[in-house]
ROSE-4610 file (N, C-alpha, C; in Angstrom, 1 decimal, always signed):
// ROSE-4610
residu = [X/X/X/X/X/X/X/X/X/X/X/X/X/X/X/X/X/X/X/X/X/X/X/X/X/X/X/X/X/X/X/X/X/X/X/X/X/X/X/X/X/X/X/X/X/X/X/X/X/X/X/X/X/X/X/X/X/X/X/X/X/X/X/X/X/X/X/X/X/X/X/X/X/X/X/X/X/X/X/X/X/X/X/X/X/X/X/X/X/X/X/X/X/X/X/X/X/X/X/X/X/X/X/X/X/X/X/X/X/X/X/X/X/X/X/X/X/X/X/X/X/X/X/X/X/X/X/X/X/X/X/X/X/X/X/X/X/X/X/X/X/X/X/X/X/X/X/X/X/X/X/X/X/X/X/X/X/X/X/X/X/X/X/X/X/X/X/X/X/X/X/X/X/X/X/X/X/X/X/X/X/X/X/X/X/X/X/X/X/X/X/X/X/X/X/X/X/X/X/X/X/X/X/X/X/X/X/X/X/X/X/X/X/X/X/X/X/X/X/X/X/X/X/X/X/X/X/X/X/X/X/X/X/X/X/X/X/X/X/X]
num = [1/1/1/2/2/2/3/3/3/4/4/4/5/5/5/6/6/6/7/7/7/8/8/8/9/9/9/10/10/10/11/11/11/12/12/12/13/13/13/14/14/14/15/15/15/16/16/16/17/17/17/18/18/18/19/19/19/20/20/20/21/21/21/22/22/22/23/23/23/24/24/24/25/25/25/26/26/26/27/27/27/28/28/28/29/29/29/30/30/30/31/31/31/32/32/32/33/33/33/34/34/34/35/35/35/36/36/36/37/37/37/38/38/38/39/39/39/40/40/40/41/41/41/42/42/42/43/43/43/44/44/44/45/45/45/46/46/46/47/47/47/48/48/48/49/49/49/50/50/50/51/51/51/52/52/52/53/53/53/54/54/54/55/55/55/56/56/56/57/57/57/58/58/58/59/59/59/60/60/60/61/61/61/62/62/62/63/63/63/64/64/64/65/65/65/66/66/66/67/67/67/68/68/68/69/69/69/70/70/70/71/71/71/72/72/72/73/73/73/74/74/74/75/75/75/76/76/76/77/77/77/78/78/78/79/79/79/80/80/80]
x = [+32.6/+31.7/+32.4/+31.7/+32.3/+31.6/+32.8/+32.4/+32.0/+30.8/+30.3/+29.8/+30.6/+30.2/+29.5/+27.9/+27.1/+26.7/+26.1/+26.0/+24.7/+24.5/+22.9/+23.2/+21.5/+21.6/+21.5/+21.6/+21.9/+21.1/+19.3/+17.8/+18.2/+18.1/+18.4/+19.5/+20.5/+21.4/+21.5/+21.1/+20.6/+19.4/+18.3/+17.4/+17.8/+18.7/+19.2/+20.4/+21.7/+21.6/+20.9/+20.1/+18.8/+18.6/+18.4/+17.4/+18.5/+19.9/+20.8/+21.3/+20.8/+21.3/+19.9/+18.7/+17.2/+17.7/+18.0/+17.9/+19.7/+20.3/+21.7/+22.7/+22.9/+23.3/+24.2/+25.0/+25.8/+24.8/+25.2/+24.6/+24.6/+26.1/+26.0/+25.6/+25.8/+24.6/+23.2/+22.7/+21.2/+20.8/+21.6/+21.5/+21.6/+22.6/+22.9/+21.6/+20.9/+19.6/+18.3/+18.3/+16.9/+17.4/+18.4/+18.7/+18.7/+19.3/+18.8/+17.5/+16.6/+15.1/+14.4/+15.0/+14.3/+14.7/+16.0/+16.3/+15.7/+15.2/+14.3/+13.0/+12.4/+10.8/+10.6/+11.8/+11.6/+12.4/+12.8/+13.3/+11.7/+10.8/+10.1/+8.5/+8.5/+7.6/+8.1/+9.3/+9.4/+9.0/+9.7/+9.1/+7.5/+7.0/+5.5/+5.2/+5.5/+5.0/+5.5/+6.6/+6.8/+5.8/+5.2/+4.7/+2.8/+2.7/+1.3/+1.3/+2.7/+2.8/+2.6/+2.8/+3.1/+2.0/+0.7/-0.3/-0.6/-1.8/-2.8/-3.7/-4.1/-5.2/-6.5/-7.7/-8.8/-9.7/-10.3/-11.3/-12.7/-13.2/-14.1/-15.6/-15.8/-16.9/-16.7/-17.6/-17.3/-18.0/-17.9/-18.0/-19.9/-20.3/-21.5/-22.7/-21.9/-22.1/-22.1/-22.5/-22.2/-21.7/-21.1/-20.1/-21.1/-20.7/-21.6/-21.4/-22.9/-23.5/-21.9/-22.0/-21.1/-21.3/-22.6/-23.2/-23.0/-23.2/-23.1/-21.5/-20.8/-19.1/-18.7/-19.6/-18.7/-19.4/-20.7/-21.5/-22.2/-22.2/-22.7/-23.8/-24.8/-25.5/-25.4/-23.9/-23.8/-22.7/-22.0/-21.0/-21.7/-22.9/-24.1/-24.3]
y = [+6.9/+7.9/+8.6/+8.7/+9.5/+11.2/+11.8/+13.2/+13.3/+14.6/+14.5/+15.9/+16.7/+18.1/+17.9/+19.2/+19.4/+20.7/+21.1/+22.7/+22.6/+23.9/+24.5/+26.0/+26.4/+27.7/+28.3/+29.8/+30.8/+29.9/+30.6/+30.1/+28.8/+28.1/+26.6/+26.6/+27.1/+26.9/+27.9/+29.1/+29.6/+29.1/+28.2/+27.5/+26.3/+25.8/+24.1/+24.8/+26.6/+26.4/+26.6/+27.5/+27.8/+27.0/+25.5/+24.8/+24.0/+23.7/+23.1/+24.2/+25.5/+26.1/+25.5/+25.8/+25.5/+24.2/+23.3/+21.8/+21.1/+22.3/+22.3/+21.7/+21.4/+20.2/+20.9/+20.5/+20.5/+20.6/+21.3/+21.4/+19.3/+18.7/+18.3/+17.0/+16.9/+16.1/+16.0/+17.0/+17.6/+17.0/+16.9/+16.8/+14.9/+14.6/+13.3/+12.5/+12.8/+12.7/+12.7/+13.5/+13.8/+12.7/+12.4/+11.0/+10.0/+9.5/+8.3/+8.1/+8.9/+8.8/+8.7/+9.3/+9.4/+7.6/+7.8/+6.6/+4.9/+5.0/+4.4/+4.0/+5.5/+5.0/+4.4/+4.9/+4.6/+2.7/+2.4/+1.1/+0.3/+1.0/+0.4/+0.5/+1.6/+1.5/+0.6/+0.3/-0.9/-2.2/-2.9/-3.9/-4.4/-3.0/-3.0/-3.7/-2.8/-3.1/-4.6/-5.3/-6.9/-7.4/-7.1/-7.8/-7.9/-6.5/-6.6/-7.3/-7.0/-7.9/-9.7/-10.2/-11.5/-12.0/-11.2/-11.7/-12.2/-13.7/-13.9/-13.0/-12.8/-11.6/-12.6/-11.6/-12.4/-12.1/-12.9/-13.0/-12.2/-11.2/-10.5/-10.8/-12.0/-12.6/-13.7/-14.7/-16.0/-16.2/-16.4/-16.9/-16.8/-15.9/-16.2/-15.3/-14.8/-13.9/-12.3/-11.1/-10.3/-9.5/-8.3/-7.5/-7.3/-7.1/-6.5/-5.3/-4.3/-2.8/-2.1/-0.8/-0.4/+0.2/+0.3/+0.2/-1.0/-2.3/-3.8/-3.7/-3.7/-3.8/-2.8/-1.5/-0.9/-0.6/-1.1/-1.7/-0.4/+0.7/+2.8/+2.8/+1.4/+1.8/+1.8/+0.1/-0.1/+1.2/+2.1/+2.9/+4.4/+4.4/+5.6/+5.5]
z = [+186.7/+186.1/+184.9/+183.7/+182.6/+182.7/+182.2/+181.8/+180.2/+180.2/+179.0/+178.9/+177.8/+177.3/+176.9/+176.9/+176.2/+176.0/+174.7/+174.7/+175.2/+175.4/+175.8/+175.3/+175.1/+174.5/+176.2/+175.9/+176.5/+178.1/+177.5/+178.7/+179.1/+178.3/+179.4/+179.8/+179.9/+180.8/+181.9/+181.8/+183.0/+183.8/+182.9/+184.2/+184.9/+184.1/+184.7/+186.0/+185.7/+186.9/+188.1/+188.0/+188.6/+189.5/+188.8/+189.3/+190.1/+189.6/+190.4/+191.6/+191.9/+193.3/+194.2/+193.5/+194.1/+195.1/+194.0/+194.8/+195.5/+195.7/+196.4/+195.6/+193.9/+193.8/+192.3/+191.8/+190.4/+189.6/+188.6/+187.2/+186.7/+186.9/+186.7/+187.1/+188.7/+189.2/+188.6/+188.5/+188.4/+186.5/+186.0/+184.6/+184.6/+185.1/+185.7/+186.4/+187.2/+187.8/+186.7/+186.1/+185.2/+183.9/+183.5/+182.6/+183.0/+184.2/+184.8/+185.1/+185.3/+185.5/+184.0/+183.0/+182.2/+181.2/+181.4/+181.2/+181.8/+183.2/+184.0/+183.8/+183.3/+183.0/+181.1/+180.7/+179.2/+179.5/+180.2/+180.7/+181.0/+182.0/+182.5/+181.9/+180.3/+179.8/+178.9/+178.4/+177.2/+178.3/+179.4/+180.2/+180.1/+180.4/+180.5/+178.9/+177.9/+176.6/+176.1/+177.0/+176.4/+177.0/+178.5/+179.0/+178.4/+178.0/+177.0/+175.6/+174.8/+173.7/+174.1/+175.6/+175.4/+175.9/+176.3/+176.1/+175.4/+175.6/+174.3/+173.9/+172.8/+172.4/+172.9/+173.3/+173.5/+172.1/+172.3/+171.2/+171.4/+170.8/+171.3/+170.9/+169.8/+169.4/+169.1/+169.3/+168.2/+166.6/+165.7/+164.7/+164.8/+163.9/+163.6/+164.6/+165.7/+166.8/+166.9/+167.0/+166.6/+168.1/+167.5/+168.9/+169.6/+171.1/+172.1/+171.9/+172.2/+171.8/+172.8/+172.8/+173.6/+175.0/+175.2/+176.8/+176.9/+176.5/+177.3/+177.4/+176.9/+176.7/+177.7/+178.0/+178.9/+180.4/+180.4/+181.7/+181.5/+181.4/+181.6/+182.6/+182.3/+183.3/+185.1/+184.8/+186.3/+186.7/+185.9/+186.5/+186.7/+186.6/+187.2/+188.4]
C-alpha cells in the first residue's frame, strides 16, 4: 500500500472526517474506498463503451426508402 498527501480546504476536510467517525473507519481508509469505486465504475463505463463501439451500426432505411414517422419507431400507441 502507498501513502499519499493531499491537501483539502478547511469544509472538506472536516466533512470527510465526519464521515470517516460516521462509518468507523480512517480518513484514510474512507478516501481509499471512494477512489477505488470511483476508479471501478469509470473502469466499467469505458468496458461498456468498447463493447457499444464494437457493434455493427444498423441501418435505419434502405436506399430509396424513407425513415419511419416517430410514433412507428417508438410504438406510443402500443406503450399506452
Amino acid at each position: 500500500m502507498k501513502n499519499v498527501t493531499i491537501a483539502l480546504d478547511e469544509k472538506t476536510a472536516a466533512w470527510v472526517r465526519a464521515q470517516a467517525v460516521q462509518r468507523d473507519t480512517s480518513v484514510s481508509r474512507l478516501v481509499g474506498e471512494m477512489l477505488r469505486a470511483l476508479m471501478s465504475e469509470q473502469c466499467e463505463y469505458d468496458q461498456a463503451m468498447q463493447r457499444f463501439l464494437a457493434k455493427t451500426p444498423v441501418r435505419l432505411k434502405r436506399r430509396g426508402q424513407r425513415f419511419l414517422p416517430r410514433d412507428e419507431l417508438h410504438d406510443r400507441a402500443g406503450l399506452r
